[in-house]
Structures are given as C-alpha cells and as structure tokens.
TORTORMAR-766497 format. One record per residue: residue in one letter; x, y, z of N, C-alpha, C in turn. Coordinates in steps of 0.2 Angstrom, whole numbers, plus 5000, padded with zeros to 4 digits. Layout:
// residues N
 res  n.X  n.Y  n.Z ca.X ca.Y ca.Z  c.X  c.Y  c.Z
   a    X    Y    Z    X    Y    Z    X    Y    Z
...
***
This chain:
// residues 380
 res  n.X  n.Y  n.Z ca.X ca.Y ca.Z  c.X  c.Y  c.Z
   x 5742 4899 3912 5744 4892 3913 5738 4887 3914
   x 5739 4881 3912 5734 4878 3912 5731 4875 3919
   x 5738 4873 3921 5739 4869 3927 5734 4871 3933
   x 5731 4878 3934 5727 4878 3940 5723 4887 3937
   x 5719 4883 3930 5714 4887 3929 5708 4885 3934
   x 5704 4888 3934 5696 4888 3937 5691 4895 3934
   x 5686 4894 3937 5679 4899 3931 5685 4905 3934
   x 5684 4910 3931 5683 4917 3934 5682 4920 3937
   x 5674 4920 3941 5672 4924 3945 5675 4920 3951
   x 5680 4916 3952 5682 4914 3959 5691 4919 3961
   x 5687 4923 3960 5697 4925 3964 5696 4929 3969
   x 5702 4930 3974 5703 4932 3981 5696 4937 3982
   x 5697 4942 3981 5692 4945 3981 5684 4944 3983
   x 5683 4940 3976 5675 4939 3974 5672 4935 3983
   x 5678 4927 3985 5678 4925 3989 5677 4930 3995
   x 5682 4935 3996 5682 4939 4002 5674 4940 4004
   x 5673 4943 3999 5665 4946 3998 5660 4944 3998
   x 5659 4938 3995 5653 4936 3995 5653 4927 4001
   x 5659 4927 4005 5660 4923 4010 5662 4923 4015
   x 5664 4930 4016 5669 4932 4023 5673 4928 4025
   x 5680 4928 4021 5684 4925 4023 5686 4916 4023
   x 5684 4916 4029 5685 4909 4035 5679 4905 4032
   x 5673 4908 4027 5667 4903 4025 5667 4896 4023
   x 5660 4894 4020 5662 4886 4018 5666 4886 4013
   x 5669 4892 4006 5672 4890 4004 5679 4892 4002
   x 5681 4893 4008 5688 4894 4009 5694 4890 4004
   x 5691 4884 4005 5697 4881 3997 5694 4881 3992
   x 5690 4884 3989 5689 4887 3982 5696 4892 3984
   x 5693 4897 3989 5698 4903 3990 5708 4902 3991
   x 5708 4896 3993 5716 4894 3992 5718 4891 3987
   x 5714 4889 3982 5717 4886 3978 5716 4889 3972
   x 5713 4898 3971 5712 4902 3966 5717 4903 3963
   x 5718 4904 3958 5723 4904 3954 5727 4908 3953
   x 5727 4914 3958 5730 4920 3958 5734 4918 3965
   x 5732 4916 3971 5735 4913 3974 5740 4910 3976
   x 5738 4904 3969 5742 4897 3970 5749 4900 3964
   x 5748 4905 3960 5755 4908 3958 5759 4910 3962
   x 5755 4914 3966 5760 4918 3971 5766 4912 3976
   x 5759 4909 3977 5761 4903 3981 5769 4900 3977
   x 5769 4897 3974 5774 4894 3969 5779 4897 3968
   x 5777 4904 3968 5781 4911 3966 5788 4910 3972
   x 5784 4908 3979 5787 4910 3984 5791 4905 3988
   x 5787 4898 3986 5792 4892 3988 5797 4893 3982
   x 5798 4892 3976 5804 4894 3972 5809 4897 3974
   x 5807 4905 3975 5813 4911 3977 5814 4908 3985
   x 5811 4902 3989 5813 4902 3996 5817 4896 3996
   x 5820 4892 3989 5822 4886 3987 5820 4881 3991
   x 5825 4879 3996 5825 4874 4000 5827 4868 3997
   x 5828 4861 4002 5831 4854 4001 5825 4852 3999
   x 5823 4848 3993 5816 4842 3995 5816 4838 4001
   x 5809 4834 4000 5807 4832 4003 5809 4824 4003
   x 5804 4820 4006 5807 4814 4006 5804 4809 3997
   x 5802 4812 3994 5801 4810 3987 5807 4814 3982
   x 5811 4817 3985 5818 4822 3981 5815 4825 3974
   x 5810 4827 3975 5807 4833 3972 5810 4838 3973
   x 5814 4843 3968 5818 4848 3967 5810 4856 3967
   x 5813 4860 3970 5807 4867 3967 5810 4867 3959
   x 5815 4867 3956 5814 4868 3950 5809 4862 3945
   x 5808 4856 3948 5805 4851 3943 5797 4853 3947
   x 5794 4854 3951 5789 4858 3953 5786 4860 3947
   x 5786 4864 3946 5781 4866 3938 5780 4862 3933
   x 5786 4857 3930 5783 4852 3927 5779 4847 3930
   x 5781 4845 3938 5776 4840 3940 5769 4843 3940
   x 5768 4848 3941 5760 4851 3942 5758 4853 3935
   x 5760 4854 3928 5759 4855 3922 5754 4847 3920
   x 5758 4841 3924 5755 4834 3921 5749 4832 3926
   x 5752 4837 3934 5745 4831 3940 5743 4838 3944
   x 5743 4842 3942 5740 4850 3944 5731 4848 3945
   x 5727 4845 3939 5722 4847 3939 5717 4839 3944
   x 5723 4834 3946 5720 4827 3948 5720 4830 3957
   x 5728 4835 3957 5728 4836 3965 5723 4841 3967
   x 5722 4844 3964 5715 4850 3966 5709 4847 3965
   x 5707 4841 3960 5701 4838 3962 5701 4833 3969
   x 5707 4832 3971 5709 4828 3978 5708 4832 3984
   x 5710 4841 3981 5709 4846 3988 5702 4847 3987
   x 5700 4847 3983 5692 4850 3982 5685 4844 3988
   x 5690 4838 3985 5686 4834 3986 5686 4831 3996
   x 5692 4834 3997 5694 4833 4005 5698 4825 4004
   x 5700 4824 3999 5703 4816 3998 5712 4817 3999
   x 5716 4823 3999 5721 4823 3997 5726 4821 4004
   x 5731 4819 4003 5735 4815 4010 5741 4818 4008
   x 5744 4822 4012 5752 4825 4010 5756 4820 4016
   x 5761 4820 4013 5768 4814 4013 5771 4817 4022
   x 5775 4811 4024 5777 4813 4030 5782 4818 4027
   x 5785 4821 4033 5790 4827 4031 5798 4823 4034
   x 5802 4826 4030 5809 4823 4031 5813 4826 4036
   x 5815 4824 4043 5818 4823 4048 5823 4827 4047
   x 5826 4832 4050 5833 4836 4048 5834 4841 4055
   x 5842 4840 4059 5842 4842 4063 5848 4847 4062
   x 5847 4854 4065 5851 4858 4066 5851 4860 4072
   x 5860 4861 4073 5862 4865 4080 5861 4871 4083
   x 5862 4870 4089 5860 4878 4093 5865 4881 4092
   x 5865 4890 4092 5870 4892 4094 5873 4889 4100
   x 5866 4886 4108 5869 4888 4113 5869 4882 4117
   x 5869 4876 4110 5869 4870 4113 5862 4865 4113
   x 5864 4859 4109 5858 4855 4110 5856 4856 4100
   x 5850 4851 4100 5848 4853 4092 5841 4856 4090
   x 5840 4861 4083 5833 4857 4084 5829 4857 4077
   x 5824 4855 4080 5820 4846 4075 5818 4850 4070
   x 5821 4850 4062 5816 4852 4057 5813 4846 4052
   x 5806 4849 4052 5801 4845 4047 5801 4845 4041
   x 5805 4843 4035 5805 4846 4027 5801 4844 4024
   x 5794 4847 4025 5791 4845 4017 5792 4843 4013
   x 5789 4838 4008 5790 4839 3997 5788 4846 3996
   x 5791 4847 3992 5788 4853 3986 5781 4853 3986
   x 5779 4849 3985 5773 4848 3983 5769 4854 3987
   x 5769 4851 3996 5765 4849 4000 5767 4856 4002
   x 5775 4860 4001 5776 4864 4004 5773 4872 4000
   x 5770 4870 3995 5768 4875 3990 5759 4874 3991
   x 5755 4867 3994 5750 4869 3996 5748 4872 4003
   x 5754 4871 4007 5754 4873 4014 5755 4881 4012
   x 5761 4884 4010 5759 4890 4009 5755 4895 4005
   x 5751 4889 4001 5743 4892 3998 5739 4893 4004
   x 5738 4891 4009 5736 4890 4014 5738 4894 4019
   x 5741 4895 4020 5744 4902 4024 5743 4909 4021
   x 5743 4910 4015 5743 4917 4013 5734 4918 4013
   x 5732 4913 4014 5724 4914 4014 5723 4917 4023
   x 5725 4910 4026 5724 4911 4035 5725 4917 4039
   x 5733 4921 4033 5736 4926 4036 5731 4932 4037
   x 5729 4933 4031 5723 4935 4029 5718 4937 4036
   x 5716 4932 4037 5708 4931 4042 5712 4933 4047
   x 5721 4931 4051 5719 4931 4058 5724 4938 4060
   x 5728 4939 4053 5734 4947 4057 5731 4949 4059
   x 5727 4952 4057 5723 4958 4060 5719 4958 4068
   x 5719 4951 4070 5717 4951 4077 5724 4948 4079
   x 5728 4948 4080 5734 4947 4083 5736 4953 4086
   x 5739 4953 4093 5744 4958 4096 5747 4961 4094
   x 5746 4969 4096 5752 4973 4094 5759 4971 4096
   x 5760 4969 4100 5768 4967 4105 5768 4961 4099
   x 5764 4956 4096 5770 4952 4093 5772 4954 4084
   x 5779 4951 4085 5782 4955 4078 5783 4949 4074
   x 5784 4942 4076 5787 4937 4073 5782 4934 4065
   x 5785 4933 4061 5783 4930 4055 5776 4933 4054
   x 5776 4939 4053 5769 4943 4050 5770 4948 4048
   x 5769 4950 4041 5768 4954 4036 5770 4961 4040
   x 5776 4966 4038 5777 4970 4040 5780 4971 4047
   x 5780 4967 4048 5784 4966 4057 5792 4963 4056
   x 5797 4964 4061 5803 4963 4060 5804 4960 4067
   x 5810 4959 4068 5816 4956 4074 5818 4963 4077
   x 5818 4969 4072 5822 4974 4075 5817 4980 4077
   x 5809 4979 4075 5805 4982 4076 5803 4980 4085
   x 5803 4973 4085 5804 4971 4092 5808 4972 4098
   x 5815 4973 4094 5819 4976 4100 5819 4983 4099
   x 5819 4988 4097 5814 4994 4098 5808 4996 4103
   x 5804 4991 4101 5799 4991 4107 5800 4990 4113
   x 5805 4983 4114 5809 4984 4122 5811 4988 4124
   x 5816 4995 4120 5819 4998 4122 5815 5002 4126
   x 5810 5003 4121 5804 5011 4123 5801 5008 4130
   x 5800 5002 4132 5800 5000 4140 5805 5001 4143
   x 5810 5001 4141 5817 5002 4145 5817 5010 4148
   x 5815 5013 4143 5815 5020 4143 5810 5024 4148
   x 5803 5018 4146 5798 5021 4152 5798 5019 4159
   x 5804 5015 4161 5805 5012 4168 5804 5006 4171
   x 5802 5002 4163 5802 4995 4166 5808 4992 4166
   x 5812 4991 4170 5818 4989 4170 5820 4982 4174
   x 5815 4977 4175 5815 4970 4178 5811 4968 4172
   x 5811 4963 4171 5808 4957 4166 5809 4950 4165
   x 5802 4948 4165 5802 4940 4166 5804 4938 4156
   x 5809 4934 4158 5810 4931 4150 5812 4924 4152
   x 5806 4923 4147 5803 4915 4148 5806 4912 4140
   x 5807 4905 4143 5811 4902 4136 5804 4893 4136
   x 5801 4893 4132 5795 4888 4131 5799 4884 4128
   x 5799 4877 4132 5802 4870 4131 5798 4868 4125
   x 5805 4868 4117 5801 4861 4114 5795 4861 4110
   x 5794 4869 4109 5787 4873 4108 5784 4870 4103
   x 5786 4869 4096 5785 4867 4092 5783 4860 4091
   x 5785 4854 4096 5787 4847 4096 5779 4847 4102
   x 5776 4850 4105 5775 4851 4110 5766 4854 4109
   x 5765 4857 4102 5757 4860 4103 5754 4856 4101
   x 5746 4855 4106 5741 4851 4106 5737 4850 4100
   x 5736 4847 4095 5734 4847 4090 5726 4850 4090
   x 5722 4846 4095 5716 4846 4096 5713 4855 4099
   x 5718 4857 4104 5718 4865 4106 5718 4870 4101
   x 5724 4867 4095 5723 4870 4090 5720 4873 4083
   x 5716 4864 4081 5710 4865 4077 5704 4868 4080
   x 5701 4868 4087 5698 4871 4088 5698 4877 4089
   x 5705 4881 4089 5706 4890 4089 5705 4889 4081
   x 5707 4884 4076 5706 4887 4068 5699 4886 4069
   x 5697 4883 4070 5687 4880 4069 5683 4889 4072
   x 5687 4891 4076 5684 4898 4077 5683 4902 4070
   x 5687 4903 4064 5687 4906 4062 5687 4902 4053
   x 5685 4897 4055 5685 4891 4048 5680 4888 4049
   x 5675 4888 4042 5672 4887 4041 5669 4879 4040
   x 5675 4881 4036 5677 4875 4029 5679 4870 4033
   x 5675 4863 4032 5680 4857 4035 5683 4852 4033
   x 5683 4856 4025 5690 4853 4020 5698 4855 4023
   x 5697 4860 4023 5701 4866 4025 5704 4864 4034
   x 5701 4863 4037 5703 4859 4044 5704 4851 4045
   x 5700 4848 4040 5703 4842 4040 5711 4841 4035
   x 5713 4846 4030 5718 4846 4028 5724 4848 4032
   x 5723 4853 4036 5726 4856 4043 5731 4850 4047
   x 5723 4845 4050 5727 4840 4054 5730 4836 4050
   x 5729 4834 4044 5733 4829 4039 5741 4831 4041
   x 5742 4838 4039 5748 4839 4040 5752 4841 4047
   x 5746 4843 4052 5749 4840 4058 5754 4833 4060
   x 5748 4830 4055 5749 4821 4059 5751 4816 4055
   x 5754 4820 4049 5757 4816 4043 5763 4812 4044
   x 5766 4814 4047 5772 4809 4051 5779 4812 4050
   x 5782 4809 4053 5789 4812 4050 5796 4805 4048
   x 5798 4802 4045 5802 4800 4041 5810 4803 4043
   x 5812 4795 4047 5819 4795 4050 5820 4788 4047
   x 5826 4789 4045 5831 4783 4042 5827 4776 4038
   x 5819 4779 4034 5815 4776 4031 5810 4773 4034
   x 5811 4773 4040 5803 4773 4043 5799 4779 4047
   x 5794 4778 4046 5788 4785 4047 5788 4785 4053
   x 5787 4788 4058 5784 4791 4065 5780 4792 4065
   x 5774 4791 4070 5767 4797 4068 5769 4802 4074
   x 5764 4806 4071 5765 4814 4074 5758 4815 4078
   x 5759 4814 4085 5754 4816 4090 5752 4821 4092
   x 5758 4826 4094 5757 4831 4094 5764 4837 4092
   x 5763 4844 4092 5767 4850 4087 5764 4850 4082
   x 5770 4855 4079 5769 4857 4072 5775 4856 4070
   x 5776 4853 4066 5785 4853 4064 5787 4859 4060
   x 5792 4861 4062 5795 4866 4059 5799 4865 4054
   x 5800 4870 4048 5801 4869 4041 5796 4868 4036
   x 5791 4868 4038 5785 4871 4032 5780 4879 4036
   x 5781 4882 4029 5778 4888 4027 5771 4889 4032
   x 5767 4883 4033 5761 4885 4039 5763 4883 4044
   x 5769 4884 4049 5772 4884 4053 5772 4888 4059
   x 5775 4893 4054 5774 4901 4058 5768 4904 4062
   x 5763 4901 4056 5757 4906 4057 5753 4901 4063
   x 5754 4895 4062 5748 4889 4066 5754 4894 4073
   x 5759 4895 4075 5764 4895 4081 5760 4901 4084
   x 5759 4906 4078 5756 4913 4082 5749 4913 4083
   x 5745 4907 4082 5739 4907 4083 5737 4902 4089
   x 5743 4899 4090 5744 4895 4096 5746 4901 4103
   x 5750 4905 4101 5753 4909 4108 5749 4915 4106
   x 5744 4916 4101 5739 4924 4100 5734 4922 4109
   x 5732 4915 4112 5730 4916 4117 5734 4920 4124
   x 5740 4915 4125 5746 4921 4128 5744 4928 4127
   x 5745 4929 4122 5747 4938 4121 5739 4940 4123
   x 5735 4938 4122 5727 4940 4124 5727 4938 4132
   x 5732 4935 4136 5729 4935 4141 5734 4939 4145
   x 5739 4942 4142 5745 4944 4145 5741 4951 4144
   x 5739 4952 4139 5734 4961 4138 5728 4962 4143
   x 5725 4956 4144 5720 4957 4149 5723 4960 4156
   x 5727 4956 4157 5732 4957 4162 5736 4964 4163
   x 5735 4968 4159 5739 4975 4157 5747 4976 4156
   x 5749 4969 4157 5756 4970 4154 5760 4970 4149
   x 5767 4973 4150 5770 4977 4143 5773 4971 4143
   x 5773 4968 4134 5778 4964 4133 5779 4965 4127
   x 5784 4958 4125 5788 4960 4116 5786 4950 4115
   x 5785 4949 4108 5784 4942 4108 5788 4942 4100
   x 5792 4937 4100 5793 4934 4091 5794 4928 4091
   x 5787 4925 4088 5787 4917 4088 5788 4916 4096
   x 5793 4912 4098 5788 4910 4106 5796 4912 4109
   x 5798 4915 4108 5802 4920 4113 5800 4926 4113
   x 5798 4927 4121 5794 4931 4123 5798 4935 4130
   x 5797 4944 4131 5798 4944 4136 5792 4950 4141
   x 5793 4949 4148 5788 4954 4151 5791 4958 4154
   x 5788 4965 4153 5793 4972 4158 5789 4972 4162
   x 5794 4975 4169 5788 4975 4174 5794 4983 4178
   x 5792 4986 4182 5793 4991 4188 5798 4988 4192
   x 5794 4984 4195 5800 4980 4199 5801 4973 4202
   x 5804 4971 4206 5807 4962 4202 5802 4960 4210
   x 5799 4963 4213 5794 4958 4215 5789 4957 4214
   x 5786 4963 4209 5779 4962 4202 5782 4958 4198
   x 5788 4958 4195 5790 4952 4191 5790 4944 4194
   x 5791 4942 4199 5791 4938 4201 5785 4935 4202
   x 5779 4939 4205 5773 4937 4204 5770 4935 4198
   x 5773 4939 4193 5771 4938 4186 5776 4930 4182
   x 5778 4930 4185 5783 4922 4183 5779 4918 4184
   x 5779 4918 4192 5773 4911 4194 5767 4911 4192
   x 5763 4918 4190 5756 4915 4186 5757 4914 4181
   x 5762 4916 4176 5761 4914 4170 5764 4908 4168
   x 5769 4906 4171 5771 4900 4169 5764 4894 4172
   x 5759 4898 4177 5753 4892 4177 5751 4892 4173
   x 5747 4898 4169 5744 4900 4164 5745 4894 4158
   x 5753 4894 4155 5756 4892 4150 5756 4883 4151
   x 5758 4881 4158 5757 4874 4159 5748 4872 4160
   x 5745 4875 4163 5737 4872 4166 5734 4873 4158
   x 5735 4882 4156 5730 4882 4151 5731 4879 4144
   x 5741 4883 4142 5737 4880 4134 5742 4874 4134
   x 5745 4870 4139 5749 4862 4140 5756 4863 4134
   x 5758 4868 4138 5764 4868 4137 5771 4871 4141
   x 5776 4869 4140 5782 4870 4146 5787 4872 4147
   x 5785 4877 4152 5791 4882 4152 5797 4876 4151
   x 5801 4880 4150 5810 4878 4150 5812 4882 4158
   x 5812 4880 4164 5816 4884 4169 5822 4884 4170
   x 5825 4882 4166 5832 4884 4167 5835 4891 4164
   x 5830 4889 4156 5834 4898 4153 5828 4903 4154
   x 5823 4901 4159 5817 4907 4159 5821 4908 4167
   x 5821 4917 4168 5821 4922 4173 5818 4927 4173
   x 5819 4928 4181 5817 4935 4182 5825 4941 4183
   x 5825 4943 4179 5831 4947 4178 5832 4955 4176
   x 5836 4956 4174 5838 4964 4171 5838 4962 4165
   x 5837 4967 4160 5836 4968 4154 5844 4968 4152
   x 5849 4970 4155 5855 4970 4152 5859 4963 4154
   x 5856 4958 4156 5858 4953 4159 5857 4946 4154
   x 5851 4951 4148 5850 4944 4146 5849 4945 4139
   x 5851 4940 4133 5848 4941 4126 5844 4940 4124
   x 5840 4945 4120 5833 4943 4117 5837 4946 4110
   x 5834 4940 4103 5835 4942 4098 5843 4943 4094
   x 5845 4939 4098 5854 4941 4097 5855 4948 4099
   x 5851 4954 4105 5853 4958 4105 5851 4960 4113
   x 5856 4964 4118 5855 4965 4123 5853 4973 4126
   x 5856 4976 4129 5856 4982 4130 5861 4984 4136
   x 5861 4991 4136 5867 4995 4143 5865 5000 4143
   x 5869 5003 4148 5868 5009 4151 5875 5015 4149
   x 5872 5019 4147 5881 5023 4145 5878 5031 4144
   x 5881 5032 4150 5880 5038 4152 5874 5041 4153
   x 5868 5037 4155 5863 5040 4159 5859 5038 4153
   x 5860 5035 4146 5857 5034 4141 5856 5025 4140
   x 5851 5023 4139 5850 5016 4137 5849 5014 4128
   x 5856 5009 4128 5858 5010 4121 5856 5002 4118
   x 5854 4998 4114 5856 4994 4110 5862 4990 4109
   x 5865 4983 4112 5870 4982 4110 5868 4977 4109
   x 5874 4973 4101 5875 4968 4102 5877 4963 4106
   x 5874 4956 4109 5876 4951 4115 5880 4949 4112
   x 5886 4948 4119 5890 4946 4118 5893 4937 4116
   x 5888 4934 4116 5886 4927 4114 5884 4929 4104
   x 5880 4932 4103 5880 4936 4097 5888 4937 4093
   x 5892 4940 4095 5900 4942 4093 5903 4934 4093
   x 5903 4931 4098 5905 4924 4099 5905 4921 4092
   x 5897 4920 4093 5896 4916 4084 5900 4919 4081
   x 5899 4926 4079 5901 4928 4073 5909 4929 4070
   x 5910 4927 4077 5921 4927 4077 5919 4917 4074
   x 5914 4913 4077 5916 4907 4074 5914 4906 4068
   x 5910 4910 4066 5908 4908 4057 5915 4912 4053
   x 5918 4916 4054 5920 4921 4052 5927 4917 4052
   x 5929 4914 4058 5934 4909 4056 5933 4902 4051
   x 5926 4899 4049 5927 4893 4047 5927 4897 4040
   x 5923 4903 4037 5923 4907 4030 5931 4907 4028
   x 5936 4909 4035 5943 4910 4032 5947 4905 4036
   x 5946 4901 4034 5950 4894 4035 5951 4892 4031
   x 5960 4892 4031 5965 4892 4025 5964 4886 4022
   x 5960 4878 4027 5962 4872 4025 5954 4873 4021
   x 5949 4876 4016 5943 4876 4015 5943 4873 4006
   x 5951 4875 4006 5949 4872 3998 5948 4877 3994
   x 5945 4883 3994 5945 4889 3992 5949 4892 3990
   x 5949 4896 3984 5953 4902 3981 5951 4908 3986
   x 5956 4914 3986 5956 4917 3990 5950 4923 3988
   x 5949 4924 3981 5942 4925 3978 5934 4923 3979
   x 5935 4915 3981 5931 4914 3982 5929 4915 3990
   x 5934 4915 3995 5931 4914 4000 5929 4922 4001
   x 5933 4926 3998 5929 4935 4001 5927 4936 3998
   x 5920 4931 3991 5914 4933 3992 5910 4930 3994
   x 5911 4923 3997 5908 4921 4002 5907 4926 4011
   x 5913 4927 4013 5914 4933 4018 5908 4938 4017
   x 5910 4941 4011 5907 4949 4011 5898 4944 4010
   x 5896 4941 4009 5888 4937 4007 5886 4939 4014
   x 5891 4935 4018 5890 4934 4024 5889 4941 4029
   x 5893 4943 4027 5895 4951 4032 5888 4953 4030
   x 5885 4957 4022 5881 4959 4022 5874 4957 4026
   x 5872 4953 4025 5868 4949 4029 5868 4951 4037
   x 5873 4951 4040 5876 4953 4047 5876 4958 4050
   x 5876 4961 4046 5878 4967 4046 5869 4974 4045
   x 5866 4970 4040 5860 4972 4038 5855 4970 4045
   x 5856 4967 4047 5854 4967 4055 5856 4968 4060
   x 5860 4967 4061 5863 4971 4067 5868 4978 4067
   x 5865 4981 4062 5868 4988 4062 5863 4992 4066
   x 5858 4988 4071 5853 4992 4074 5857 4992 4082
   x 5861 4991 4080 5865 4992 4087 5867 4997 4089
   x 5867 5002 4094 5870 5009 4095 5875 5009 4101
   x 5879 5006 4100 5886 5003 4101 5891 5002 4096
   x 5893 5009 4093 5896 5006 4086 5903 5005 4084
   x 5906 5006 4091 5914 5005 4092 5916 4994 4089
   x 5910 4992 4091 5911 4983 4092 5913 4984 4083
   x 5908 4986 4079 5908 4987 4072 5916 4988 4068
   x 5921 4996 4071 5926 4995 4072 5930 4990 4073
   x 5930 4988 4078 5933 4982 4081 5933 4976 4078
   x 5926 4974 4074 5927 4967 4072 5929 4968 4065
   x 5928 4973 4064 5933 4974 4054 5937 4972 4057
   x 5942 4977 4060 5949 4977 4061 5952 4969 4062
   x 5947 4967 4067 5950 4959 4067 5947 4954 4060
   x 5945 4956 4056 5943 4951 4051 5949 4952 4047
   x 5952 4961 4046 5956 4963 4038 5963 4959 4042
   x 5965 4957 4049 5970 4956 4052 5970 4947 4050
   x 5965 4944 4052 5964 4936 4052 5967 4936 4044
   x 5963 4943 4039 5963 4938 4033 5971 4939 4031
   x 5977 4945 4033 5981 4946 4031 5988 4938 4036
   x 5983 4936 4040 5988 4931 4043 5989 4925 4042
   x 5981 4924 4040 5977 4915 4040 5978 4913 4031
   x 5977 4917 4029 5976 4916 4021 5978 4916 4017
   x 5981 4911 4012 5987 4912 4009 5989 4917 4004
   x 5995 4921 4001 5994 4925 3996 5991 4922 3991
   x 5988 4926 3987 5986 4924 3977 5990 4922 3974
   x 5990 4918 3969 5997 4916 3966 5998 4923 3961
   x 6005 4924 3961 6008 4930 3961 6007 4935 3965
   x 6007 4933 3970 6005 4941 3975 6011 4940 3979
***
C-alpha cells in the first residue's frame, strides 16, 4: 500500500541493530511500515467509539490512503499535534466513576505505533511480579502468584488502592524515566503532546496538567513505566508482591511486618513518585478478607483454594438480570445469545476458580430466572 511506504532498508530490525533501540532514530523505527500495519491491524479488531472528529476505524484507511504521507512528514518533522481526546465516563463496580480519554482514530493508531516499539525497549526490564498489560502476562497468572505466597506463609498483606492513578501521574517525572531510554526528541516531544492534548467536555477543551488519560493504547505502557519504579523499590526491599496496572498487593509473615511496610510505602508513593494512596480501600489484612482481581481465596480443609469474591458473583447476578429482562425488547433468541456471549467470556476467566460448587449454583439460578422471567416463544 502506498499510504506508508518508505526505502527499505528501514524496517524493525535493521533499526534495532544498527540504533539500539531507544536511538535518534526511533521514529523512523515507529513509523516502519511493517509496524504501522500492525498497528492498524490492531486498532481495527479493538474497534472502539471515535473520537471527537467521529472518525469511525472503518473510514481509517481511506483517510490515510489521501493524508498518510503529509501526517508522516508532520511526525518525521516533530510538527504533528493530535486532537484532545473525548471525555467518557464509566461506572465502578464499587461505586463512583472513571474518567476515560477517547482518542480519534487517527491518534489512536499512532499512539499504538508507539507502544509496540516502547514495549519493545522497556518489557524486559520490568518486574517479574508485574503481570498487567504486557505481552504474555494475564489477570490469572497473577492470582497464581498470590497464591504460591499464600502457600509459602505469607498470610498478612498490605493492599493498597492508588487514588486517581491515572488522573494523577506527573508529566515531567514521566518524560524523564522515557528520556532514560529515548533518545529521540521527536519521539518525547510527541509523548507530551499527547499527555497535554486536552480533553474535550460538552465542546470545550481542558488542558491536561497532569495523568495519562485512560482509553488510548499508550496508556497501559506509560502506567507500567510509571509504577516499574515501585516494583524496583519494593525488590530492593526483598518483598513478595503481585502488581496489575496499579493494583498492587504485598505478602508479608506477619501483620506487624505488614504494617511497618504500609507506613513506608505509602511514604515512598506519596514523597517519591507524588502520588496518593486511597486510605480508605488500602489495608493491612488477610488475604481472604480482601479482593484482588475479582478474585479472593479460603481455607477448606487445610488447603488454600481460589475463590471467586463475593462482590464478583453480585455483579454477575446484576448483569445477568439486565441480559434477561423481560422488558428489554428482545426475542428470546436474541437475548440467549447475548447471555451465552456473555457467560463465555465469564466463564473463560474465572473458571480459575477452585471452588466449583458456585459454578453449579449460578447455572441452576440462570436456567430457573430464564424459565420464570422470560416470556414463552411464539408457539411455545
């Protein structure tokens, strides 16, 4: 395709080798053409809402067939400005909302050109404890890990809940961890563009002083390069923990080594990297007392098992009601295969539970709901 040819001899590799990496020419290296497929590849199959220009990912490829080769002289040149991102609030499970950033298309396919190069340079110096948004790590590979503390006798633990996280990281502390391993100061000046691009509520712009807004594709990765110092100082320190994106928890022996460990680190996170615990949902507690990951654990018969929290089962009696709600406008075809869309999904993740009685139990209360709530089929 024409839209983002360049010579040749520029592709991922050639750059690795003859730049290492993070070098001056790192946006050569993100805007290769092998790359930037991928890239496009990947915002398309992740859909998503546009942005505030309503840019669909389907019209994506025509726009960049006409203005492909003016926007890559813009990135080449350190000229390019991407658009505020579009304000959109979503519910907690547990109360309160939170803040999504929605890129254009546009912005959101050079953001994760930009990421699958970064990832690149920084995975491999990341912690083994953290599992969140990096290649080959899971949610469930993390609650495994807790367990196997659980099993070696760490059985108190500080779980700390970071206020705001994303609305909250310092821009300037930031670029200076990327400027370690970037060279390029096309590439970092692009960075903060999208830092500080703004965000766009009921048609006027805010500017963005400090976070990362969540909902673009270099989200995840900037959030693990912000808390990779956490994890490097919590190893210093010798302690066992489990991290995914900024829920975090630490094992300890016993609850008055954990509580010494609460109080420095919540310095650590306040003095050093200026950011703020949440004390109300951070403790020091029992591992079976608290949710990490929509998942808890227990004791059944001398064996420490995986269960899912009971806050966990809550939602899923409440989604499972609004699916089979008789008043939904739906045929009864449609709605069980919305249902079963949804179970699989549900189900592919927390079948890592080893507690498998709840599993029985919550069919049996679905095939009852649907044989009571939902009308018969015409002729049934």
């Amino acid at each position: 395709m024409v839209i983002m040819q360049q010579p040749p001899e520029m592709t991922v590799a050639y750059l690795f080798t003859e730049h290492l990496a993070g070098g001056p020419r790192l946006m050569e290296m993100i805007l290769e053409r092998g790359n930037m497929f991928t890239a496009i590849k990947r915002v398309r199959g992740n859909k998503g809402a546009p942005g505030i220009d309503n840019m669909t990912v389907d019209q994506l490829p025509g726009y960049l067939k006409r203005h492909w080769l003016k926007i890559r002289e813009d990135l080449l040149n350190g000229n390019y400005k991407p658009l505020p991102v579009k304000r959109k609030e979503i519910s907690k499970p547990d109360g309160g909302v939170r803040l999504l950033g929605i890129p254009t298309v546009l912005d959101r396919l050079i953001q994760q050109a930009i990421a699958q190069v970064l990832q690149q340079i920084w995975d491999p110096t990341f912690s083994n404890s953290s599992f969140g948004f990096r290649p080959g790590r899971s949610q469930r590979q993390a609650i495994r890990r807790a367990k196997s503390y659980l099993l070696s006798g760490y059985k108190h633990i500080v779980d700390m809940d970071l206020s705001k996280f994303f609305d909250r990281v310092n821009h300037d502390r930031l670029l200076s961890q990327l400027a370690t391993k970037i060279e390029d100061k096309r590439v970092l000046k692009l960075i903060r563009r999208y830092l500080t691009a703004g965000i766009m509520i009921d048609g006027l712009v805010s500017p963005s002083l400090e976070g990362t807004p969540q909902g673009g594709p270099l989200s995840p990765l900037l959030s693990n390069i912000v808390l990779d110092e956490l994890d490097k100082e919590l190893e210093l320190r010798g302690l066992n923990f489990v991290r995914y994106a900024d829920d975090f928890v630490i094992y300890l022996k016993s609850r008055k080594a954990a509580e010494r460990v609460m109080e420095s680190i919540t310095k650590f996170i306040t003095n050093k990297l200026k950011l703020k615990v949440n004390e109300e949902k951070s403790a020091v507690s029992r591992p079976w007392l608290r949710k990490f990951l929509g998942f808890t654990f227990i004791s059944m018969c001398g064996q420490t098992k995986i269960r899912i929290h009971k806050k966990t089962i809550k939602r899923f009696k409440e989604r499972i009601r609004e699916l089979t709600d008789r008043n939904c406008g739906k045929s009864m075809g449609q709605i069980v295969f919305k249902l079963n869309q949804y179970l699989r999904g549900w189900w592919n993740y927390y079948r890592l539970s080893e507690t498998r009685n709840i599993f029985k139990s919550l069919n049996g209360w679905i095939i009852r709901r649907l044989r009571c709530k939902i009308p018969k089929s015409e002729g049934g």
